[in-house]
PDB file of N, CA, C and O in Angstrom:
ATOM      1  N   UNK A   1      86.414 112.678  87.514  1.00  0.00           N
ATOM      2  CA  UNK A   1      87.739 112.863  86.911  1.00  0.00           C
ATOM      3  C   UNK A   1      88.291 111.520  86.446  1.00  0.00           C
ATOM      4  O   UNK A   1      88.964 111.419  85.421  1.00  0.00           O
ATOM      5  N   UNK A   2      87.960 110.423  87.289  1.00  0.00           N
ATOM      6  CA  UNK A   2      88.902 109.203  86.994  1.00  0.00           C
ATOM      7  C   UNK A   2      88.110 108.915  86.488  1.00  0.00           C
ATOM      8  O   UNK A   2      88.012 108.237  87.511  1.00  0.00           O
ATOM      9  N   UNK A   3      86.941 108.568  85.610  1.00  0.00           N
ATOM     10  CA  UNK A   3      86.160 108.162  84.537  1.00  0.00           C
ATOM     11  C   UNK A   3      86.132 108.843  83.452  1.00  0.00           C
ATOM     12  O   UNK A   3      86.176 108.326  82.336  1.00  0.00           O
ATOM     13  N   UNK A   4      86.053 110.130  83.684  1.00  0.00           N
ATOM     14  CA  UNK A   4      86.616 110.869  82.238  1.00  0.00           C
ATOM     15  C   UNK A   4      87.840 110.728  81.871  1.00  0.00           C
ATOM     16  O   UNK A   4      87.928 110.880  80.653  1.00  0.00           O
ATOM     17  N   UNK A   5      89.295 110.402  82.603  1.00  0.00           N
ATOM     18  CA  UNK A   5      90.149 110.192  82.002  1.00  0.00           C
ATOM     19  C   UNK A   5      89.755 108.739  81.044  1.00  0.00           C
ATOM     20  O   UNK A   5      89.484 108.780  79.844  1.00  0.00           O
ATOM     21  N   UNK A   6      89.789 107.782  81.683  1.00  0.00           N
ATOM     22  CA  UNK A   6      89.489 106.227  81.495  1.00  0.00           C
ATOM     23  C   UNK A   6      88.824 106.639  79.973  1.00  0.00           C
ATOM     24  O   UNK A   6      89.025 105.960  78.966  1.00  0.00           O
ATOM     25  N   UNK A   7      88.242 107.509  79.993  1.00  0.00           N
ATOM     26  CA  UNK A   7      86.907 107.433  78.431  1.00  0.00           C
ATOM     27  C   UNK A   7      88.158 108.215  77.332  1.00  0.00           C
ATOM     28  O   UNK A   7      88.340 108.041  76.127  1.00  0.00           O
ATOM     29  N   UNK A   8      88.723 108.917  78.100  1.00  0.00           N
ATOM     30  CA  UNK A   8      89.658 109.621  76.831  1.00  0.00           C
ATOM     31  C   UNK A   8      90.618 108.694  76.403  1.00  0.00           C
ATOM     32  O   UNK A   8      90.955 108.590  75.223  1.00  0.00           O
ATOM     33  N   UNK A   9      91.102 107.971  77.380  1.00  0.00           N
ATOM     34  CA  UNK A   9      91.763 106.479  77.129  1.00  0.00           C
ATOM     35  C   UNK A   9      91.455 105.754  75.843  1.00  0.00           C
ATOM     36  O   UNK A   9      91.862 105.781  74.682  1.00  0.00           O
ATOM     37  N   UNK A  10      90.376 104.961  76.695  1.00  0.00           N
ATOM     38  CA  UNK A  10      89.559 104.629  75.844  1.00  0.00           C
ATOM     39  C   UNK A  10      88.971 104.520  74.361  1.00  0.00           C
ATOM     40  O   UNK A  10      88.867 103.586  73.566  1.00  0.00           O
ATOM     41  N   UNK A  11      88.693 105.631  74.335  1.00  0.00           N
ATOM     42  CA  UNK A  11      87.988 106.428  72.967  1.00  0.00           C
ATOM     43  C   UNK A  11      89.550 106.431  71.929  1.00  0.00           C
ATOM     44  O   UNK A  11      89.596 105.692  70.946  1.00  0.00           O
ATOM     45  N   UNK A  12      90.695 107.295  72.279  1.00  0.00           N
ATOM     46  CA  UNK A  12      91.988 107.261  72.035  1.00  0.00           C
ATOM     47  C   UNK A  12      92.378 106.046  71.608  1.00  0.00           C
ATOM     48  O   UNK A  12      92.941 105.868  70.528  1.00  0.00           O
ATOM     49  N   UNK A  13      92.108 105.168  72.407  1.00  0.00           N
ATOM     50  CA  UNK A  13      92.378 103.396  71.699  1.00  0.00           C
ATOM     51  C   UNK A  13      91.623 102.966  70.448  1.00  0.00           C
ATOM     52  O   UNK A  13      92.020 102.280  69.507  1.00  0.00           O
ATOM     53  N   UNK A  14      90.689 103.414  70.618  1.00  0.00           N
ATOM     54  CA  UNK A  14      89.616 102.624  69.513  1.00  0.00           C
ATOM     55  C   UNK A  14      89.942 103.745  68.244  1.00  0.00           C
ATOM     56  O   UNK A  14      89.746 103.412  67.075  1.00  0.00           O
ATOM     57  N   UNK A  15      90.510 105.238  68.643  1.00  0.00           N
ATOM     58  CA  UNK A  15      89.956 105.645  66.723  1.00  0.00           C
ATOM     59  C   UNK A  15      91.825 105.463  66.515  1.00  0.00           C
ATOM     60  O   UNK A  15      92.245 105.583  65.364  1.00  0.00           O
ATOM     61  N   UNK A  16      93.151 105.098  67.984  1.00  0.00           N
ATOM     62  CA  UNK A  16      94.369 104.777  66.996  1.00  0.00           C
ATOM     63  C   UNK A  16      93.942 103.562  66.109  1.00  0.00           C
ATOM     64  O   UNK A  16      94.337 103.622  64.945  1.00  0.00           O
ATOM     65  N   UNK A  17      93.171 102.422  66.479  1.00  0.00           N
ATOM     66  CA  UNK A  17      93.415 101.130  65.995  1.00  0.00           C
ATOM     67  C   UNK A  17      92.483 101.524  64.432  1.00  0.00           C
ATOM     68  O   UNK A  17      92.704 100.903  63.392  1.00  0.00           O
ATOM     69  N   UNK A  18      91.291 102.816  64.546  1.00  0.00           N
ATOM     70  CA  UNK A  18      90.443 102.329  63.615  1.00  0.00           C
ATOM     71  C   UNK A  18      90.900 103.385  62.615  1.00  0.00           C
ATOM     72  O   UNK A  18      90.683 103.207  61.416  1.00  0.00           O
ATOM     73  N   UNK A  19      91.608 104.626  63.115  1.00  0.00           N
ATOM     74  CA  UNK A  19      91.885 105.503  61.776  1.00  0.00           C
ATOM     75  C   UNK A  19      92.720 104.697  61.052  1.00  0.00           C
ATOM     76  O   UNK A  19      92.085 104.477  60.020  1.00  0.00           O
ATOM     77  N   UNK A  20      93.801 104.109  60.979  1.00  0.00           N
ATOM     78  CA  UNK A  20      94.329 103.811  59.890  1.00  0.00           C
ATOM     79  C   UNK A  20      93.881 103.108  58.761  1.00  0.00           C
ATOM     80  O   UNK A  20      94.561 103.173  57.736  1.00  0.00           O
ATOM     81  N   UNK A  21      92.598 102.285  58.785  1.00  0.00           N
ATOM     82  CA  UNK A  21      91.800 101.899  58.317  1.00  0.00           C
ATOM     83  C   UNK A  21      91.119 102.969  56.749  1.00  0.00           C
ATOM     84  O   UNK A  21      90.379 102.637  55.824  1.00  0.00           O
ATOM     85  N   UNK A  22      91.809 104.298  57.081  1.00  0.00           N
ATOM     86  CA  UNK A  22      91.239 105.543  56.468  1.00  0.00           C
ATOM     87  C   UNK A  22      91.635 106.198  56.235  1.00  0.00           C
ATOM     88  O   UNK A  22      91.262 106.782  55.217  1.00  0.00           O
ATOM     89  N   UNK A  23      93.015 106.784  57.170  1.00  0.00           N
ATOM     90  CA  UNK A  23      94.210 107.709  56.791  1.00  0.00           C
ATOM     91  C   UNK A  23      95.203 107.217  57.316  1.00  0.00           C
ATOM     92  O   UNK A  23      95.235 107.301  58.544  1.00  0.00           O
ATOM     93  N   UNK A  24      96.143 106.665  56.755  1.00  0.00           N
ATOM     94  CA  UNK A  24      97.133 105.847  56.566  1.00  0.00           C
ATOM     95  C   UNK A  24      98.401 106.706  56.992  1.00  0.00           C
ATOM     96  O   UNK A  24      99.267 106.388  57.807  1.00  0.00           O
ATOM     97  N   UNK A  25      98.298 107.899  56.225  1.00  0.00           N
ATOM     98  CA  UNK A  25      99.027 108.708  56.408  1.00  0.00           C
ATOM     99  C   UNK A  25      99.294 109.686  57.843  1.00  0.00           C
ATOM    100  O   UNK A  25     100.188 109.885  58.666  1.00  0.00           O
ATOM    101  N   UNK A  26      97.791 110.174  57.522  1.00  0.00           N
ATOM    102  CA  UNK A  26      97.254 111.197  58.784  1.00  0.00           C
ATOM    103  C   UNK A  26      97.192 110.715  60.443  1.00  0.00           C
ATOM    104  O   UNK A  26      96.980 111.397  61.445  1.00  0.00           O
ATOM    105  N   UNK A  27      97.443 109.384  60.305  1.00  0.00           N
ATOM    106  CA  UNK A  27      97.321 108.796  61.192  1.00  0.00           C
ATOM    107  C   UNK A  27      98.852 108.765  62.243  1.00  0.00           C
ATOM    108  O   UNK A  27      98.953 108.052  63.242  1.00  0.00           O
ATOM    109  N   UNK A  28      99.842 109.618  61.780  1.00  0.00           N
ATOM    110  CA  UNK A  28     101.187 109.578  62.480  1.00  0.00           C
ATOM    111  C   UNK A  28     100.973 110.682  63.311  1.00  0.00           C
ATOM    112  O   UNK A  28     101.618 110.853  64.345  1.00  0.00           O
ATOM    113  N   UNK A  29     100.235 111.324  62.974  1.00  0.00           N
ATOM    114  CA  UNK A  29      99.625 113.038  63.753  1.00  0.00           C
ATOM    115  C   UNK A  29      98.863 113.398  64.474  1.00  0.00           C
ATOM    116  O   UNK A  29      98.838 114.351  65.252  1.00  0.00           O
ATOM    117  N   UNK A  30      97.730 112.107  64.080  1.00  0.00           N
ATOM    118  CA  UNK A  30      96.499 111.661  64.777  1.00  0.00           C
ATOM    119  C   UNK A  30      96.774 111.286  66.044  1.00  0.00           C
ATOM    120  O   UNK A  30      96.600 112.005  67.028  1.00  0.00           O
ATOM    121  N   UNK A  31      97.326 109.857  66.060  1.00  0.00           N
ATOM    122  CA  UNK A  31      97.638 108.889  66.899  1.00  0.00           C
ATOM    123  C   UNK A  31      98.624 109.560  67.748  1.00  0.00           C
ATOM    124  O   UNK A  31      98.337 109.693  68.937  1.00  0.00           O
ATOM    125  N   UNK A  32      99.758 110.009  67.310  1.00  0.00           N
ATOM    126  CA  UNK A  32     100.347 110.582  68.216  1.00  0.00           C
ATOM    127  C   UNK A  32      99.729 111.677  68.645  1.00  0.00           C
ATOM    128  O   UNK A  32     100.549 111.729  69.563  1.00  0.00           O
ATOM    129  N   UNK A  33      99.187 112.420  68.806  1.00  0.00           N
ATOM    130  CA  UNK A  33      98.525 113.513  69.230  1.00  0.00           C
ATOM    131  C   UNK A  33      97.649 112.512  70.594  1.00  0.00           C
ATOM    132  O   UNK A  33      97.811 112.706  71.798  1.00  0.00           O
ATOM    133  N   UNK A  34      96.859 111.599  70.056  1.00  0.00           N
ATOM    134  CA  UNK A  34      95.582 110.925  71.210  1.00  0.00           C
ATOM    135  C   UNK A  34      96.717 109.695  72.067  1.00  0.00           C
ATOM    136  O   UNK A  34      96.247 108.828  72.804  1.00  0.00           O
ATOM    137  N   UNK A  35      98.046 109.810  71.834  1.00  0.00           N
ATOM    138  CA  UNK A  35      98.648 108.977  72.183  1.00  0.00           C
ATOM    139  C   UNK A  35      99.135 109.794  73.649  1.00  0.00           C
ATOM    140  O   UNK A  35      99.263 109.298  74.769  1.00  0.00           O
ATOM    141  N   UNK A  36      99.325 111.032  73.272  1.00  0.00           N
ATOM    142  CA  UNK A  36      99.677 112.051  74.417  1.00  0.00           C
ATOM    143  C   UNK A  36      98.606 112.636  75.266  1.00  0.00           C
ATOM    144  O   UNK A  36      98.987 113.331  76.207  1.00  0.00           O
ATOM    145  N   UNK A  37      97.717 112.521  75.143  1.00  0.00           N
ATOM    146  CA  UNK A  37      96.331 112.912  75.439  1.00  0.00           C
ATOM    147  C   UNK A  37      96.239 111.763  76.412  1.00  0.00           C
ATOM    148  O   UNK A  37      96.160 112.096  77.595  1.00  0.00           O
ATOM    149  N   UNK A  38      96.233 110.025  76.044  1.00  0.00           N
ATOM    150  CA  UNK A  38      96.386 109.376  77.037  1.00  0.00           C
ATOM    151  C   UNK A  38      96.828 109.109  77.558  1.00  0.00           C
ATOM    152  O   UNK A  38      96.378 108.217  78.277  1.00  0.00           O
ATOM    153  N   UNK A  39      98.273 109.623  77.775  1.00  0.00           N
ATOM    154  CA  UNK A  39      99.345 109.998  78.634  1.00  0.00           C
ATOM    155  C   UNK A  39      99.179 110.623  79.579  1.00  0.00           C
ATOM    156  O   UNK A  39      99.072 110.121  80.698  1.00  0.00           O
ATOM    157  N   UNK A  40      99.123 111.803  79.346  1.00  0.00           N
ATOM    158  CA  UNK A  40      98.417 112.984  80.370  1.00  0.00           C
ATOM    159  C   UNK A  40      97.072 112.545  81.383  1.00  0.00           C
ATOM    160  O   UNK A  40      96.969 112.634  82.606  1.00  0.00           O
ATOM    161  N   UNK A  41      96.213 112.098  80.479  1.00  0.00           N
ATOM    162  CA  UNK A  41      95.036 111.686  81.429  1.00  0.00           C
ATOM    163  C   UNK A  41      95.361 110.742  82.219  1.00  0.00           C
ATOM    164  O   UNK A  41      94.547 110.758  83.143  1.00  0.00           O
ATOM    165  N   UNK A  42      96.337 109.678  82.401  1.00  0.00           N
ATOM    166  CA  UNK A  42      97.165 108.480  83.061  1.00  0.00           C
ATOM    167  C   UNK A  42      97.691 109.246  83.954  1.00  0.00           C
ATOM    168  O   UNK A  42      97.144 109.057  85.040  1.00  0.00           O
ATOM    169  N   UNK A  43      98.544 110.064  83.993  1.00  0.00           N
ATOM    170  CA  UNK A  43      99.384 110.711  84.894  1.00  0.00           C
ATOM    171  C   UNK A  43      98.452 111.290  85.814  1.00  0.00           C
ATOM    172  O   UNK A  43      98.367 111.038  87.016  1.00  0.00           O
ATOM    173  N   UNK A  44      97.580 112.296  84.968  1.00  0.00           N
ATOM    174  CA  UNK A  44      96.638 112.791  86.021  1.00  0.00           C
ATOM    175  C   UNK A  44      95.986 111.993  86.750  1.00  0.00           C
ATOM    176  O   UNK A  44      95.904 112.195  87.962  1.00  0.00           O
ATOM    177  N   UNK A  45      95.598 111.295  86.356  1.00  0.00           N
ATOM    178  CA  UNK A  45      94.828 110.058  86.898  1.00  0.00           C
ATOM    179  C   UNK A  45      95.688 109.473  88.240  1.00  0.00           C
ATOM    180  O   UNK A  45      95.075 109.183  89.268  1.00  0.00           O
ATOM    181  N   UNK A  46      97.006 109.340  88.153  1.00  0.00           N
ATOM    182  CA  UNK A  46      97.824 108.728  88.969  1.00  0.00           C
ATOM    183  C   UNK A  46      98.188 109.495  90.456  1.00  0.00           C
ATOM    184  O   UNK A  46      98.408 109.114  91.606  1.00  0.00           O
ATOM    185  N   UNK A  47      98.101 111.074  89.589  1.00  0.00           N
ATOM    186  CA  UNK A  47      98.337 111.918  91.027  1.00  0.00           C
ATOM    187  C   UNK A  47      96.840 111.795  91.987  1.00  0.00           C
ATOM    188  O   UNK A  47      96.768 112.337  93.090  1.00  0.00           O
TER     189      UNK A  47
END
C-alpha cells in the first residue's frame, strides 16, 4: 500500500511537470485531477 501510493505520487509529479510541455491547456484538468489523486494517496498513506 505505502509503495503504491508513493508511485502514484510520483508518476503524478512527473506527467504535472511534463504535460504542459503538450497541453497547455488540458493541463488545468489533468493536473488537477493527479493533483487530488496525490492527495488522497498521502492521506491514506498517513492513516
Amino acid at each position: 500500500m505505502k509503495s503504491w501510493s508513493l508511485f502514484i505520487v510520483t508518476l503524478g509529479t512527473i506527467l504535472i511537470i511534463a504535460y504542459p510541455a503538450t497541453h497547455s491547456m488540458g493541463n488545468l484538468y489533468f493536473g488537477g485531477g493527479l493533483i487530488g489523486i496525490g492527495t488522497i494517496a498521502f492521506f491514506l498513506r498517513k492513516k
